[in-house]
C-alpha positions in Angstrom: 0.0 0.0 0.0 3.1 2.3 0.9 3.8 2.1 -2.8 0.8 2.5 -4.5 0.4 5.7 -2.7 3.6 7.3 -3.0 3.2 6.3 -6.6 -0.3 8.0 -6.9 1.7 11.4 -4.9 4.6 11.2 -7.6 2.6 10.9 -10.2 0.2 13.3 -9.2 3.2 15.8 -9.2 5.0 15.1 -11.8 1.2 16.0 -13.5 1.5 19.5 -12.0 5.2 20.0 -12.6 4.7 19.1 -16.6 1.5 21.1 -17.1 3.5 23.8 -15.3 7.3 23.4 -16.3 6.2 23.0 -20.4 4.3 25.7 -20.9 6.6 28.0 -18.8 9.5 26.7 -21.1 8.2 27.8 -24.8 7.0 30.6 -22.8 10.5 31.9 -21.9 12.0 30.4 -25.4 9.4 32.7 -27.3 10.4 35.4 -24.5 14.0 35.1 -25.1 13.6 35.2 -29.3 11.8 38.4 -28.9 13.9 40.5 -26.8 16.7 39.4 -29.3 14.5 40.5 -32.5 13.9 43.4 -30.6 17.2 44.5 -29.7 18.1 44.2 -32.9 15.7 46.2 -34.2 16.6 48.7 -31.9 20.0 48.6 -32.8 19.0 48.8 -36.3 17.0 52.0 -36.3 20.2 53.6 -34.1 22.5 52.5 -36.8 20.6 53.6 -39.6 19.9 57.2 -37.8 23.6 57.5 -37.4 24.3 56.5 -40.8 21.4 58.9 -42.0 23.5 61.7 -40.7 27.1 60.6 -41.9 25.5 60.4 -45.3 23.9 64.2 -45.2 27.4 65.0 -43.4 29.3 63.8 -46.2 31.3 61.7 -43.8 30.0 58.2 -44.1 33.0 56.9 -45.5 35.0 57.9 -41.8 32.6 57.8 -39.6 30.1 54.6 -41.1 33.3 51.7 -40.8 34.3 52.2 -36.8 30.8 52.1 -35.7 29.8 48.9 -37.4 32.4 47.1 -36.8 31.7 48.8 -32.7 28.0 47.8 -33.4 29.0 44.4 -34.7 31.8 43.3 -31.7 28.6 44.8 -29.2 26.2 42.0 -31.0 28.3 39.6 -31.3 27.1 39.9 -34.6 27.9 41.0 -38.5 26.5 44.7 -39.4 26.4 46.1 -43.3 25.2 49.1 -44.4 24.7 50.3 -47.8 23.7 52.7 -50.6 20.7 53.3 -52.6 22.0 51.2 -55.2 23.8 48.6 -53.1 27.1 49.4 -52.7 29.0 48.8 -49.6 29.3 51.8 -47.5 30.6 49.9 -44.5 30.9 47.0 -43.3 32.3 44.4 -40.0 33.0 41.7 -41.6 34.5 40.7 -45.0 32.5 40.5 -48.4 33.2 38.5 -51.1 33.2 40.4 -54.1 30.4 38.3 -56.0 28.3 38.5 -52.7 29.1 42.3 -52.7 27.7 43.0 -56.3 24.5 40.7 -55.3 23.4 42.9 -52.1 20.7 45.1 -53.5 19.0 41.5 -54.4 18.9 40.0 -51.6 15.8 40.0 -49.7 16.2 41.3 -46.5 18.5 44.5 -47.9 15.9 44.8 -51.3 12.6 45.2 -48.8 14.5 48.0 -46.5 16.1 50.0 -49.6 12.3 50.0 -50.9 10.8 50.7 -47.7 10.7 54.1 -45.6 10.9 52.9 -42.3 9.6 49.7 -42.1 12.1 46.7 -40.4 12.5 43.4 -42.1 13.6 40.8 -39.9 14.4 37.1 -41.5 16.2 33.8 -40.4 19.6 32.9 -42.4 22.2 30.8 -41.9 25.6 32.1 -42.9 28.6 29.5 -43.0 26.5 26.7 -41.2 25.3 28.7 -38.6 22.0 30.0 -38.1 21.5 34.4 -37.7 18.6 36.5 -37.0 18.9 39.2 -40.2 17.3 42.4 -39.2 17.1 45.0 -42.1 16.3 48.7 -41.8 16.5 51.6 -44.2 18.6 54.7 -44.4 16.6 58.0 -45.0 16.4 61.6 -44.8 13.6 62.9 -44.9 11.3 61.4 -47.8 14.9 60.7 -49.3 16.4 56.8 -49.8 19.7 56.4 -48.6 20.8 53.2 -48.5 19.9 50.1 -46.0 21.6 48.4 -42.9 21.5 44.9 -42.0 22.2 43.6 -38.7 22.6 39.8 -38.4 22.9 38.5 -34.9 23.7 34.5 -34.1 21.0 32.1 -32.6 23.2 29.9 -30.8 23.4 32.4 -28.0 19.4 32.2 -27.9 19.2 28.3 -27.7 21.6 28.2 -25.4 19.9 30.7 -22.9 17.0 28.3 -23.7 18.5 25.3 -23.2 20.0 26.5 -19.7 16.4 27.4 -18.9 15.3 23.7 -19.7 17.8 22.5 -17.4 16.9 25.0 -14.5 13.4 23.5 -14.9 15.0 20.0 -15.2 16.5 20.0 -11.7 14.0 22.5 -10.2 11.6 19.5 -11.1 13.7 16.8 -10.1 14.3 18.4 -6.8 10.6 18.9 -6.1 9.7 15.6 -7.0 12.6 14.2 -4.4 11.2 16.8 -1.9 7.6 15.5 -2.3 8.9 12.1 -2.7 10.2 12.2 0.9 7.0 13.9 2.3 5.1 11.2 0.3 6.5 8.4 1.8 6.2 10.0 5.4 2.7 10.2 4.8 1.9 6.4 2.9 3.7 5.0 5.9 1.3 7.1 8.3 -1.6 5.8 6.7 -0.5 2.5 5.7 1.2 1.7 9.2 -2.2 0.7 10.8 -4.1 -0.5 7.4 -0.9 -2.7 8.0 -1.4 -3.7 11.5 -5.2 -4.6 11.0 -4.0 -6.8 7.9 -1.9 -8.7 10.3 -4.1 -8.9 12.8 -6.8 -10.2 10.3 -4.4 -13.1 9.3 -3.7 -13.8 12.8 -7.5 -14.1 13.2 -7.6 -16.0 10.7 -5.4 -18.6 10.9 -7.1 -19.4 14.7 -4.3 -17.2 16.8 -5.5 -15.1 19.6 -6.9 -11.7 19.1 -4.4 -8.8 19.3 -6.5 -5.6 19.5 -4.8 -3.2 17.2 -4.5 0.8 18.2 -6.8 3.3 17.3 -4.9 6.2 17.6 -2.4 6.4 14.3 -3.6 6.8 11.2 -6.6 8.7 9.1 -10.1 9.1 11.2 -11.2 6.3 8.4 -8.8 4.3 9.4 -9.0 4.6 12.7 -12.8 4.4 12.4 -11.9 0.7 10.8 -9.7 -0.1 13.5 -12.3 0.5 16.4 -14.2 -1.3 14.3 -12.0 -4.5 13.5 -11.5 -4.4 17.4 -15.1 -5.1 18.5 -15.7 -7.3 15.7 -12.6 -9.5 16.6 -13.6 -9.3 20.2 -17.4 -10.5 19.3 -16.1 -13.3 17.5 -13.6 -14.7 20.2 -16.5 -14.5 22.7 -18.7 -16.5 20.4 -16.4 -18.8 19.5 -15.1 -19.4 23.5 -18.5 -19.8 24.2 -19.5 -22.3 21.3 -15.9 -24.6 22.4 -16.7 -24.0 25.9 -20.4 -24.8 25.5 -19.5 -27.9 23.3 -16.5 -29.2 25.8 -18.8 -28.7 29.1 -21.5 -30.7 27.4 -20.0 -33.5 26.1 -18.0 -34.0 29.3 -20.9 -33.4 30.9 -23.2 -35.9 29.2 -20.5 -38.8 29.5 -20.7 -39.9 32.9 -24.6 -40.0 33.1 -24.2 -42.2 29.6 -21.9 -44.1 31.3 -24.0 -45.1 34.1 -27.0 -45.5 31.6 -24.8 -47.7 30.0 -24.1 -50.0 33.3 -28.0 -49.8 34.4 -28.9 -51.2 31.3 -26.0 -53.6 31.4 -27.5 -54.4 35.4 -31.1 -54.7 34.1 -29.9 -57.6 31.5 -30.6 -60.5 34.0 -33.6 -59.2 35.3 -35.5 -59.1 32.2 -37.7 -61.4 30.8 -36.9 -63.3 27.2 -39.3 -61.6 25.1 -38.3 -58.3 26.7 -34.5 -58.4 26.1 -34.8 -56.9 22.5 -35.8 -53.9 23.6 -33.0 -54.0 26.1 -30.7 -54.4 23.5 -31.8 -51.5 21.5 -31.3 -49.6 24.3 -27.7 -50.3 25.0 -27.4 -49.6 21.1 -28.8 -46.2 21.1 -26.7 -45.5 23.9 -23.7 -46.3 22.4 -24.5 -44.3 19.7 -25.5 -41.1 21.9 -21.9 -42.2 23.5 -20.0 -42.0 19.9 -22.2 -38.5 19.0 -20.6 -37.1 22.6 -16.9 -38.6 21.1 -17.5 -36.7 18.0 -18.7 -33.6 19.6 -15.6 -33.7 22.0 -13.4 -34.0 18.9 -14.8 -31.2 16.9 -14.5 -28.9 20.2 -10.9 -30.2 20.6 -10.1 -29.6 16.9 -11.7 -26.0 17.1 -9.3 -25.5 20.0 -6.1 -26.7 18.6 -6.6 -25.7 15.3 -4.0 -24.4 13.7 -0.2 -25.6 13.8 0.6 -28.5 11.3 2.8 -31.5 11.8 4.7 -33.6 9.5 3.3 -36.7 9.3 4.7 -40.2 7.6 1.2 -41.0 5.6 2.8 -44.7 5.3 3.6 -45.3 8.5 0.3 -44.3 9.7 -1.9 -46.4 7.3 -0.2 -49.7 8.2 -0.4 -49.3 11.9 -4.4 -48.1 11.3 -4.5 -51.2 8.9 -3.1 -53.3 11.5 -5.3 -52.0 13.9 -9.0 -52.9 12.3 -7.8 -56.0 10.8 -9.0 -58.1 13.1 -12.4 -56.3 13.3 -13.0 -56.6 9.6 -11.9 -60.1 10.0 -15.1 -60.6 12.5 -17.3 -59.3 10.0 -15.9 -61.2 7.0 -14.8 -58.3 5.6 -11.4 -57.9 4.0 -9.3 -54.5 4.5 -6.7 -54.1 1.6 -3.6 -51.5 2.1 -2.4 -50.5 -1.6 -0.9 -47.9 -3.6 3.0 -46.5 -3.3 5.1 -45.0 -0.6 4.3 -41.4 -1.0 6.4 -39.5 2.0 5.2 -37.2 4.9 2.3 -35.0 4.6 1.5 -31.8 6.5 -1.6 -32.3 8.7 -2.7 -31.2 12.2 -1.2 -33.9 15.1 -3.6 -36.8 15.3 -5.7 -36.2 12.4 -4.5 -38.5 9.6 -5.0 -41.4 12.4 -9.0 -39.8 13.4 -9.7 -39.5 9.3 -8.9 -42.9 9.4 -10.7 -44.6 11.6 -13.8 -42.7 11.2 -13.6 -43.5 7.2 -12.7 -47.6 8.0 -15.4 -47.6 11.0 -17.8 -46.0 8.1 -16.5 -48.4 5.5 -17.3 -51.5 8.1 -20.5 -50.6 8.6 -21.7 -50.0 5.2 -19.6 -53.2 4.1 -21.3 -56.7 3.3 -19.6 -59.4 4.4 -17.6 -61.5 1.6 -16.9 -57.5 0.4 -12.8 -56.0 0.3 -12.6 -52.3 1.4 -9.6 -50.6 0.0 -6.7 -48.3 1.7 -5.3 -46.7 -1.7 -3.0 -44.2 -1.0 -0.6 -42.5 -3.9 0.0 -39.4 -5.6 -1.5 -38.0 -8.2 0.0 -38.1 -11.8 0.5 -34.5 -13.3 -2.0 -34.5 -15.6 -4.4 -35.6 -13.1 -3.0 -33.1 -11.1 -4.6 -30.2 -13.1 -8.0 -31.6 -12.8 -8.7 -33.9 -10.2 -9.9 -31.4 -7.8 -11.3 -28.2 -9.3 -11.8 -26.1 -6.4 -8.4 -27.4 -4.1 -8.0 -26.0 -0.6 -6.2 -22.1 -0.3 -3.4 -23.6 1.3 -2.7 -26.5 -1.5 -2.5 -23.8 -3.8 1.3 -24.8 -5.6 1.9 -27.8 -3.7 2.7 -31.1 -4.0 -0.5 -33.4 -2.9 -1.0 -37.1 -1.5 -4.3 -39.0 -2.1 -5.5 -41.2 0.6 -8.7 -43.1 -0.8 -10.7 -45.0 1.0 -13.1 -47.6 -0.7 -16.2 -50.1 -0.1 -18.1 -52.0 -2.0 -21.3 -50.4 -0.1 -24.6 -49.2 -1.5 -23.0 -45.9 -2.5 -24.7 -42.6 -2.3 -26.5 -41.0 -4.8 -24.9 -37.3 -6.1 -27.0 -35.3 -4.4 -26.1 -37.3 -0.9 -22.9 -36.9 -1.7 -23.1 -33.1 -2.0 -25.0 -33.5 2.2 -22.8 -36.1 3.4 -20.6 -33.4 5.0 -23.0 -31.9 6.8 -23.1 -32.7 10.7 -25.6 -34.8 11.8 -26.8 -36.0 8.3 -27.6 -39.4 7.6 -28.7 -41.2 4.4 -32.2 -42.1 4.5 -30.8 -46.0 4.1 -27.8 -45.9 6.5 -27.2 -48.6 8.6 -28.4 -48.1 12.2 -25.8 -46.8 15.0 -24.6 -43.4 13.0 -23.9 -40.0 14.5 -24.2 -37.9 11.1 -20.3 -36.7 12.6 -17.6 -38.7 11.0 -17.7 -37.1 7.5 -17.8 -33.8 9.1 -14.9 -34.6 11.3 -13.0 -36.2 8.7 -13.9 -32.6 6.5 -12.5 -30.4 9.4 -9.8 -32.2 10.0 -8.6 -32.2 6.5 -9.2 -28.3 6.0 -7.1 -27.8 9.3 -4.4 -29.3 7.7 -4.6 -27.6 4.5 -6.3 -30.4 2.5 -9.8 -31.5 1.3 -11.9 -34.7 1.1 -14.0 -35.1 -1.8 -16.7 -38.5 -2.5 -16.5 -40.2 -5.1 -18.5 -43.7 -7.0 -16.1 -46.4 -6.3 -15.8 -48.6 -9.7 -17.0 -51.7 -7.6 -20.7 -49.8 -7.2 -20.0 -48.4 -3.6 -18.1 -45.3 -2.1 -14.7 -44.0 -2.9 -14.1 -41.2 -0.2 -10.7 -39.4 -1.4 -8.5 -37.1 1.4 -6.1 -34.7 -0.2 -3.1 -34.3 1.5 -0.9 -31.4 1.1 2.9 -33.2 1.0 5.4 -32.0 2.9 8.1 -29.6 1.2 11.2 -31.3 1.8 10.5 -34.6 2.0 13.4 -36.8 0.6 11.2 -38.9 -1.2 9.5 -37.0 -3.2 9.3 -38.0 -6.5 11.9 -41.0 -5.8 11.8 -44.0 -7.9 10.6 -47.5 -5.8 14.3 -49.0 -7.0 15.6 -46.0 -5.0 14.5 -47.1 -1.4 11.7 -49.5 -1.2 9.9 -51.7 -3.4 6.0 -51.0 -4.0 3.5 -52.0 -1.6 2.2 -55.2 -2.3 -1.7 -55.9 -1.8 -2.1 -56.8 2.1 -5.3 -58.7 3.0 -7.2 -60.5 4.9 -9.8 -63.4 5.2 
């Protein structure tokens, strides 16, 4: 912002200094061409008033040589003065003998011999260099005498000019330096706080704590913006310590009465009768489930609390130990839990949250999986040309870096588009969904993947059911990057189970 303004002050002034400093420049060139033509005129009518008497005197031939060649060294010019008929009377300079019996022809002397007292002032150029030609006649009286002809050098006009262009030149620069200085002065008074409230915002935004910013530098506006910004930021950390705290004191607070649901019910089990201990069971069941919602709920405050710093993470590593983990479940249900795909390095993701997207995909998986069915851990990175499209709207932070898929597929029922588009949504359920879902996982496993600068996206899976897909933003300097399998480790061969 500093910039841009001091750019908007310089150019503003240059502006003025060229609409003023132009002008003012063919102004004083005009100025200085004038007072030239004029003096020579001036000069002109003297000489030709004193050559007007030397001729009635009978003395011109004395008297007419020592004052032109005086007029002439006073000019810094060449003076001539003539007869009626064209004959050199006197002269400062040498001239040629065919220029001598030419005068009366040329233009400037021909209009002053036929004139009475009329100047006649013309541009020349003598020997290469360029004169001012003043004529004027000689007369007494009504009487024709002859003519004079001043001619007086340009150069010394252009360079008056030219000095004049360069007094404007650094009078200019010097202003501009001067306003330059005062400009920055003031874009770094008005940006200083526009800069502090930027910071603060990305502070804000990135889940640090609020850092009121001071309201007494800068313009009223943006001083108006900071008191502003300052309430606003306040507001918002009271809403959002109220919704963590709210969300943290009720989960904890609903686990131990769940738990002690959970062991009355358990109590109850032998004191029921037979046809009685269904509903018994469905009890337990729904209070499981209320137990898993709390779970959730306590992991979506504790992720809005932590949110923020990312970790690097060994992607690999992780997905073995979580495939190790459930093994033996799917194994109960006659499910089989594959782990494919190729050693793709450390990722960048908030601490615990590869392990949570996990288990909250696999536990989704299992429950949505027939038996005799394979759910599949696929977990690669993307070719380049997929990399173009395979997300079209990637996470900001994602934006020019490297990416890991993790996928994650059953061989389910699926979900139609438009449940796909809802499934993120907390506490949403497809109308078909096996019983003992929360509506939280998905929405977990979405906030959990935006914290870490990623995305998860649904997909059809090619064997008909779902093919949930995390993004994974890789980490910078990981040595394996790009590495060959012959480099370090061979490729992961398919791993499962029975």
């Amino acid at each position: 912002m500093t910039r841009r303004l001091l750019l908007s002050y310089l150019g503003l002034t240059l502006l003025v200094l060229l609409c003023l400093e132009i002008p003012l420049g063919f102004v004083y060139a005009q100025y200085e061409q004038e007072r030239v033509v004029n003096a020579a005129k001036d000069e002109a009518e003297a000489v030709s008033a004193y050559a007007s008497l030397s001729i009635d005197a009978g003395s011109a031939a004395e008297d007419l040589p020592p004052q032109a060649v005086k007029c002439a060294q006073r000019l810094g010019g060449h003076v001539l003065i003539v007869d009626q008929s064209g004959a050199v009377l006197a002269t400062s300079h040498q001239v040629s003998p065919d220029e001598s019996g030419n005068l009366a022809a040329q233009p400037g002397i021909a209009a002053a011999l036929q004139a009475n007292s009329a100047s006649d002032v013309r541009t020349s150029v003598i020997g290469g260099v360029e004169y001012i030609a003043v004529s004027a006649p000689v007369t007494h009286g009504v009487e024709k005498l002859g003519a004079v002809r001043l001619t007086v050098p340009t150069q010394m006009v252009v360079n008056r000019v030219q000095h004049f262009w360069l007094l404007l030149l650094l009078g200019g620069l010097a202003v501009l330096s001067a306003f330059a200085v005062v400009g920055f002065a003031i874009a770094r008074w008005t940006g200083r706080p526009i800069r502090e409230l930027e910071l603060a915002a990305y502070e804000l935004a990135d889940g640090g704590a609020v850092r009121p910013v001071a309201i007494t530098k800068g313009p009223p506006e943006v001083r108006s913006l900071a008191a502003t910004f300052n309430r606003t930021a306040a507001r918002l950390e009271h809403l959002l310590a109220s919704q963590r705290a709210f969300a943290g004191e009720a989960s904890h607070q609903l686990k131990t009465p769940l738990a002690a649901l959970r062991l009355r019910l358990e109590n109850l089990e032998s004191d029921i009768a037979l046809n009685a201990r269904g509903s018994l069971t469905a009890a337990m069941t729904e209070t499981d489930r209320l137990a898993r919602m709390v779970e959730g709920l306590l992991a979506m405050a504790r992720l809005d609390e932590s949110a923020g710093e990312r970790e690097r993470v060994d992607v690999d590593q992780v997905c073995a130990e979580r495939h190790r983990a459930w093994n033996p479940l799917y194994e109960q249900h006659g499910v089989r839990l594959a782990l494919v795909g190729d050693y793709t390095g450390q990722v960048l993701a908030v601490p615990g949250a590869v392990e949570q997207i996990l288990d909250n995909l696999l536990s989704n998986a299992l429950r949505v999986s027939p038996p005799g069915s394979t759910v599949l851990i696929d977990l690669h990175r993307p070719a380049p040309h997929e990399r173009r499209f395979a997300h079209p709207f990637p996470h900001p932070r994602m934006a020019g870096q490297g990416r890991v898929e993790l996928h994650v597929m059953d061989e389910g029922p699926g979900m139609t588009e438009e449940q796909r588009r809802r499934a993120f949504d907390r506490f949403w359920r497809a109308p078909d969904a096996p019983k003992g879902g929360t509506g939280l996982g998905l929405a977990l496993v979405q906030r959990l993947a935006h914290a870490g600068g990623g995305e998860a996206v649904l997909r059809p899976a090619p064997s008909g059911g779902l093919d949930v897909v995390v993004h994974l933003p890789c980490a910078s300097n990981s040595n394996r990057v790009g590495t060959p399998f012959s480099e370090h480790r061979p490729p992961r061969p398919l791993e499962a189970t029975r």
